[in-house]
C-alpha positions in Angstrom: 30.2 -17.0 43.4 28.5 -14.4 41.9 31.6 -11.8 41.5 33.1 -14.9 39.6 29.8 -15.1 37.5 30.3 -11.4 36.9 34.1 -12.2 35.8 33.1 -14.9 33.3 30.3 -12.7 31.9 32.5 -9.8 30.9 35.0 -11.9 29.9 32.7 -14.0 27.5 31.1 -10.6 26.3 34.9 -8.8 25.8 35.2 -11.8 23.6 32.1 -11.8 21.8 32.9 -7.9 21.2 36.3 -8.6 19.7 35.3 -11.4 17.4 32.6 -8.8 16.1 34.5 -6.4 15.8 37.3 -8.8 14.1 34.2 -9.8 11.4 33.5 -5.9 10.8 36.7 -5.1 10.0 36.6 -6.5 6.2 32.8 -6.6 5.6 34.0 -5.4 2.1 36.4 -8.0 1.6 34.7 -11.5 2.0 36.6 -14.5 2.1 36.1 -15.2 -1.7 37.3 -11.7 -2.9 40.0 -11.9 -5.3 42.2 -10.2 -3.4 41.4 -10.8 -0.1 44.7 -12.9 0.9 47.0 -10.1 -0.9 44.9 -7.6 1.5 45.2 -9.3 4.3 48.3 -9.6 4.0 49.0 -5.6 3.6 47.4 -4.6 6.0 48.5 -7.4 8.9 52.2 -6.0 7.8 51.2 -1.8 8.1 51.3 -1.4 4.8 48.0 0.2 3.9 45.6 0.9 6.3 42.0 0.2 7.0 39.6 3.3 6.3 37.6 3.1 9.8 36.2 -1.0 9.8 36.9 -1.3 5.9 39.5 -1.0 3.4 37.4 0.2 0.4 39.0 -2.0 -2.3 38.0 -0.3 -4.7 38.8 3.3 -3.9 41.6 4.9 -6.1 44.7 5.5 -5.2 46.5 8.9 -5.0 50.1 9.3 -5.4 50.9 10.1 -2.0 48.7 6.8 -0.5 50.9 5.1 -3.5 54.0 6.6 -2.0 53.4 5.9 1.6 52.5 2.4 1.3 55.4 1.6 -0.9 57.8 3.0 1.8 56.2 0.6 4.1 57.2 -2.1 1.9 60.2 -1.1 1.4 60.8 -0.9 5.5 60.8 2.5 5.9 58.7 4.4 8.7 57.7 7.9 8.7 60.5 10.1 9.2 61.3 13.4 11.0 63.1 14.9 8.5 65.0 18.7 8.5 65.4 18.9 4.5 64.1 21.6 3.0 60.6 20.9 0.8 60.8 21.3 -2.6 57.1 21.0 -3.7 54.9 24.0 -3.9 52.0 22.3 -3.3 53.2 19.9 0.1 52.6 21.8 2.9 53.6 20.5 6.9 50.8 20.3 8.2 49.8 16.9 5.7 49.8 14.3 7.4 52.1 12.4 4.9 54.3 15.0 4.8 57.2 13.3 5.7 56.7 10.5 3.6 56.9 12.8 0.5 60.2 14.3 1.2 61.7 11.3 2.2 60.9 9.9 -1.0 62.2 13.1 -2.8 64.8 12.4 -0.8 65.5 8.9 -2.3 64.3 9.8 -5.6 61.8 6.9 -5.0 58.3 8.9 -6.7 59.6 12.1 -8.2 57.5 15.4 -8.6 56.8 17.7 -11.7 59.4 20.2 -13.8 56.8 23.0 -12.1 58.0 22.2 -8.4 54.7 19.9 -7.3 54.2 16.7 -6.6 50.5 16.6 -7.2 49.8 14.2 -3.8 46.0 13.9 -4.5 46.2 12.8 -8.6 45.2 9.5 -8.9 47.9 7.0 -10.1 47.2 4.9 -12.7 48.3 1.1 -13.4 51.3 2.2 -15.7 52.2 4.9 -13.6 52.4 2.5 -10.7 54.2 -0.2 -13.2 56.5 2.7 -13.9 57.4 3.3 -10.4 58.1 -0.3 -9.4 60.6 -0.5 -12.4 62.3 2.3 -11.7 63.1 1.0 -8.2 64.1 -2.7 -9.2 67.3 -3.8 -10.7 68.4 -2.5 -13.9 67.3 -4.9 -17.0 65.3 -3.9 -20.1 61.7 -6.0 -19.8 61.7 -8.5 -22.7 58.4 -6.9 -24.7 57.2 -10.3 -25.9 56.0 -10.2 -22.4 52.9 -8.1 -23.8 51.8 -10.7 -26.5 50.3 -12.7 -23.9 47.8 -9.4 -23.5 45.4 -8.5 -25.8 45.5 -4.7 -24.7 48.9 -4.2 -25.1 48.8 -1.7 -27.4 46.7 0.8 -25.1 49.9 0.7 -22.9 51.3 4.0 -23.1 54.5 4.5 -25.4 56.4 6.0 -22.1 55.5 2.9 -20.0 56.2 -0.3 -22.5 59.1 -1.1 -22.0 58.6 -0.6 -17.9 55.5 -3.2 -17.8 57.4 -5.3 -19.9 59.8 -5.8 -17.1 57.0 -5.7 -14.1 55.6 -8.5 -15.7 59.3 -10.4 -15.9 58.8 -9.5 -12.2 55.5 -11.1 -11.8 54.8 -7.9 -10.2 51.5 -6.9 -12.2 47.8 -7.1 -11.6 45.5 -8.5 -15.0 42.2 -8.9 -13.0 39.5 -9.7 -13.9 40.6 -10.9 -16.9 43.7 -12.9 -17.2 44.4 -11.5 -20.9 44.3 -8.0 -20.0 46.5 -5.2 -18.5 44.1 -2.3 -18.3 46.8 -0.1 -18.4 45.6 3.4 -18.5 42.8 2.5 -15.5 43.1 3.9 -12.7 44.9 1.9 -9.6 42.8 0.3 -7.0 43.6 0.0 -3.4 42.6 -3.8 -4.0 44.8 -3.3 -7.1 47.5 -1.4 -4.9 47.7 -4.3 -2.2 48.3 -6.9 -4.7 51.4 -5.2 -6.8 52.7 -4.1 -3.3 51.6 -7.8 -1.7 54.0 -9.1 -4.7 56.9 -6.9 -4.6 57.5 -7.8 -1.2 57.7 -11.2 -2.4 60.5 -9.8 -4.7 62.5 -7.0 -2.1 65.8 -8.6 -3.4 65.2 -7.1 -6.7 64.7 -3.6 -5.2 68.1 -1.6 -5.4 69.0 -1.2 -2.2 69.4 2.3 -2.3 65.6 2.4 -2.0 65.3 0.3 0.7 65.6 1.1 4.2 68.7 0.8 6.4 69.5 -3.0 7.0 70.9 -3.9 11.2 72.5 -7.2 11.5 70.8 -8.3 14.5 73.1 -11.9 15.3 74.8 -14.3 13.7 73.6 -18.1 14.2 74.6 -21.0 13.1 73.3 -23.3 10.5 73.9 -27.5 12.0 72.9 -29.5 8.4 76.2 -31.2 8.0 79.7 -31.0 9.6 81.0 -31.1 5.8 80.3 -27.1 5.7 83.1 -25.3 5.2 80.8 -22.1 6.2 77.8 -22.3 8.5 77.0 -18.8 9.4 73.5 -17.1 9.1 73.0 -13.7 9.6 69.8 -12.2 11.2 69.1 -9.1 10.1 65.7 -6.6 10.8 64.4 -7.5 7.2 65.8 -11.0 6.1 68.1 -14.1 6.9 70.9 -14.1 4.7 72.5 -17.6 4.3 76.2 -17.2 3.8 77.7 -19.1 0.5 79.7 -22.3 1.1 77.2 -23.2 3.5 75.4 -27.0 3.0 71.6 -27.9 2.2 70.0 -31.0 1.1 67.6 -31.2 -1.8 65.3 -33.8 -2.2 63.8 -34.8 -5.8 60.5 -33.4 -6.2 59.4 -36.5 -8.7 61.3 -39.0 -10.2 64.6 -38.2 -12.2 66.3 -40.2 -14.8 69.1 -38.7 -17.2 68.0 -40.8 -20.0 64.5 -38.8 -20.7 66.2 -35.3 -19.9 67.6 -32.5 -22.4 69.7 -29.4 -22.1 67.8 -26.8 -20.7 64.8 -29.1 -18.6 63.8 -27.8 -15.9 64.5 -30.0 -12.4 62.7 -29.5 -9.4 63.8 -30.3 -5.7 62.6 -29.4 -2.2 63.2 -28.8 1.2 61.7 -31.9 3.7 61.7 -30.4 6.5 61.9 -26.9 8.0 65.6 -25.9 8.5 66.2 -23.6 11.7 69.9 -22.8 13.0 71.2 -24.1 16.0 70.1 -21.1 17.9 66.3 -21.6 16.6 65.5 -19.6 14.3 63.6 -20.9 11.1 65.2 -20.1 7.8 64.3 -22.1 5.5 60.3 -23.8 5.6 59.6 -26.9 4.7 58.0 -27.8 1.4 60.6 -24.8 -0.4 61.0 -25.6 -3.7 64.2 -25.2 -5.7 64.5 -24.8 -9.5 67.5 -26.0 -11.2 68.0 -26.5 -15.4 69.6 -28.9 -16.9 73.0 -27.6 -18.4 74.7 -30.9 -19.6 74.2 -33.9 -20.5 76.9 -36.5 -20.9 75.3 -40.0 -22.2 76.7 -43.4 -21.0 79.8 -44.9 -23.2 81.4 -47.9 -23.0 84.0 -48.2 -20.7 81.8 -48.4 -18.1 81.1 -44.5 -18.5 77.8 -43.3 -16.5 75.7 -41.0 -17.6 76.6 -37.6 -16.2 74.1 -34.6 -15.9 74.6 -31.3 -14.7 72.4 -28.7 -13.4 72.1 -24.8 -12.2 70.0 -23.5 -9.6 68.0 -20.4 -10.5 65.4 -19.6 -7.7 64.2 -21.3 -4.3 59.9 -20.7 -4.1 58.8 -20.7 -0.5 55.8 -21.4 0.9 54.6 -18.0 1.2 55.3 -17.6 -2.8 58.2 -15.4 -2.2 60.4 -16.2 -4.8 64.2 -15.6 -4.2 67.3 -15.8 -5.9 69.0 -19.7 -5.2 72.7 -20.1 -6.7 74.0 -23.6 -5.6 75.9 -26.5 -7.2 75.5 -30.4 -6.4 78.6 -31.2 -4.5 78.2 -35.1 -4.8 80.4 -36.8 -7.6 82.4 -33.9 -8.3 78.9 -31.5 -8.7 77.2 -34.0 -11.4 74.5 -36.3 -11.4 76.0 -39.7 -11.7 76.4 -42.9 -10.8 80.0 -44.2 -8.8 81.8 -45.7 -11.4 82.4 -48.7 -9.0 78.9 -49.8 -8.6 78.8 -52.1 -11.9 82.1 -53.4 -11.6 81.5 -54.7 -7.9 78.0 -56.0 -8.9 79.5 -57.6 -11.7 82.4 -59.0 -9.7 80.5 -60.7 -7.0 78.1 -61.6 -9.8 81.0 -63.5 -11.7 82.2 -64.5 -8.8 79.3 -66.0 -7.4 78.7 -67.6 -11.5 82.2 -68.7 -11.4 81.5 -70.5 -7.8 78.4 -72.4 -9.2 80.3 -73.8 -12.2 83.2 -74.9 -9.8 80.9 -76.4 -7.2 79.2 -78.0 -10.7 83.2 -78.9 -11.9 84.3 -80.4 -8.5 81.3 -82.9 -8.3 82.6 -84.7 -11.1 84.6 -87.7 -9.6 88.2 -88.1 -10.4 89.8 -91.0 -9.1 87.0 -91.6 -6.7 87.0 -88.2 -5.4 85.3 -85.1 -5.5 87.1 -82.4 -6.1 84.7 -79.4 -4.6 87.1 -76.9 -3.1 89.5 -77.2 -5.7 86.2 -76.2 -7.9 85.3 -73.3 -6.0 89.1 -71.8 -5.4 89.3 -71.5 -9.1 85.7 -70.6 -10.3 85.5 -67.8 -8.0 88.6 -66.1 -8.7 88.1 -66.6 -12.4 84.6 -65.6 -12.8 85.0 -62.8 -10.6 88.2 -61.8 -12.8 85.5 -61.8 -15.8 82.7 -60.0 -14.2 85.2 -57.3 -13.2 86.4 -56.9 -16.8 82.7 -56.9 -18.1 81.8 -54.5 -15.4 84.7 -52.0 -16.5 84.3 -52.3 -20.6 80.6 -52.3 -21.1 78.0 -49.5 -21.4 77.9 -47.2 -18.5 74.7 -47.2 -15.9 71.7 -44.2 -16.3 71.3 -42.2 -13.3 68.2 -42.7 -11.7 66.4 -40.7 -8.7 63.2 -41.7 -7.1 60.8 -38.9 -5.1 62.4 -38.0 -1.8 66.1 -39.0 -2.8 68.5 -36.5 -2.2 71.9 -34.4 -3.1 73.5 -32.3 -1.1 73.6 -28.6 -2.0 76.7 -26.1 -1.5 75.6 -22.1 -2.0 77.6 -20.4 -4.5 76.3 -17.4 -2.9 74.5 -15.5 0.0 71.2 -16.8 -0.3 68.7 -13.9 0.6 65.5 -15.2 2.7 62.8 -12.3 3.5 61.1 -11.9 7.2 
């Protein structure tokens, strides 16, 4: 009894020792810090590290911590490498060393025309702006971006057009006020782990030449519907990649009707439920949301003509708020939103005929010779009215597409859809 005492007692106190030492390790982050998810985050993935029991948000950030932590987030691991160093001022024995020429080696940060790399200068917010739009997909950054700051014009002339397209990115930091950039401060480690929290979010518009060596690890098997003509998913070390042709539902976010929509709307759909493969892997979460725009519209006409809307799928939003590229078309009624053409003409036909049976019922009680005549009424009521209610159906007005909250379409991929681990 009492070595079992002993057991529980150092058990409880191992516990109560890990849960203190779990409070100490952000007592400069509390729960209500503005960055503290972004941190968190960061940190939980190896991308910056915690200084002792704190992370010392507001510390600067050199260019080599810069450097090191965007390799991180770009998947890379400190390397062994036997190039030859280039910078005057990076010698071996830093502990970062490798990090440094493996970015020279990628051209990720570069150094100065005097051979240095000047590790220990403190970045500042457009430098770091600069870096992340060198490294992302080639695009000029639309500059009315900046009118939504008031400090624009204290952006330096060399780094405009570069937070132009970090904030096209949403990879920016305006804190603590929403209206400005502060773009010649100096960058924060809270500051750092936000921009780097956020271009995680956005790896697939890193050029890949920046990021680090991609393994397929398997291929599963999406099991959504047998009307795939593709239902491969590959697993890879950094993402899931959906292969196009594959099949999806989308769900209406809110209600949908083409009569109150224009070229150019935006419509929203989402994911139910979580979609894994067959082997069990999750790749899509529940509660994704997809963004489409409205592209065409095509009102009712007579003729019995539906209303016919088409959309384009931009970008799928998941949970986490990593927002990925989402290129799909609606594959039901020929990839529009319409109506079957046959729904008002068969409701119309049994309609008429049903009209057309009443008035025969109403014709054949009518006594003719003493008899009533009601299945002579009905054999030619029916056929006629149902005649008419067909011909109605098929030369009036077209019906207005209409979709209530949690109807659905299915979705085909027009290409590889990119989910991040």
């Amino acid at each position: 009894m009492k070595k079992i005492l002993a057991m529980f007692a150092v058990f409880f106190m191992m516990v109560a020792y890990n849960n203190a030492a779990k409070a100490d390790v952000y007592s400069d982050v509390p729960a209500d810090y503005w960055a503290n998810k972004e941190i968190t985050a960061v940190v939980n993935d190896g991308i910056l590290q915690l200084q002792g029991k704190t992370f010392l948000p507001e510390k600067d950030v050199s260019r080599s911590d810069f450097n090191s932590a965007l390799l991180r987030t770009l998947g890379h691991r400190t390397p062994s490498l036997s190039e030859s160093n280039p910078f005057s001022d990076v010698t071996s024995s830093r502990k970062d060393y490798g990090d440094i020429l493996l970015s020279s080696k990628l051209g990720l940060i570069y150094g100065y025309n005097d051979g240095t790399f000047k590790p220990d200068r403190i970045m500042t917010k457009t430098e770091a702006a600069s870096v992340i739009s060198h490294i992302t997909k080639d695009y000029k950054g639309n500059l009315r971006a900046l009118n939504a700051f008031k400090d624009r014009e204290d952006i330096p002339a060399w780094g405009t057009r570069q937070f132009a397209k970090t904030i096209d990115l949403g990879v920016y930091v305006n804190y603590p006020d929403a209206d400005e950039l502060l773009p010649n401060k100096n960058l924060t480690r809270a500051e750092a782990a936000v921009l780097l929290y956020k271009l995680k979010q956005q790896i697939c518009a890193v050029k890949d030449q920046y990021k680090s060596s991609e393994t397929i690890l398997s291929t599963e098997h999406l099991d959504v519907t047998k009307k795939a003509e593709v239902d491969e998913v590959q697993i890879t070390n950094q993402r899931k990649i959906v292969l196009a042709k594959n099949i999806i539902k989308g769900y209406f976010y809110t209600y949908f009707t083409s009569r109150d929509v224009q070229v150019g709307d935006p419509v929203t759909f989402t994911v139910k439920k979580d979609i894994y493969t067959k082997e069990g892997t999750l790749v899509i979460p529940a509660t994704t949301i997809m963004k489409a725009r409205v592209t065409s519209v095509e009102p009712k006409k007579w003729w019995n003509k539906n209303d016919k809307v088409t959309v384009e799928f931009e970008s799928m939003t998941l949970p986490s708020g990593a927002c990925v590229p989402f290129n799909a078309e609606v594959i039901n009624n020929n990839g529009v939103l319409t109506e079957s053409r046959w729904v008002k003409p068969i409701v119309y036909t049994l309609g008429g005929a049903a009209l057309g049976g009443g008035i025969g019922v109403g014709a054949g009680s009518a006594k003719h010779h003493g008899h009533r005549h009601y299945g002579e009424g009905v054999a030619i009521g029916v056929p006629v009215g149902g005649a008419v209610g067909l011909i109605t159906g098929l030369t009036t007005p077209g019906r207005t597409y209409k979709a209530n909250d949690g109807d659905f379409v299915w979705l085909e991929l027009t290409q590889d859809l990119s989910i991040p681990n």
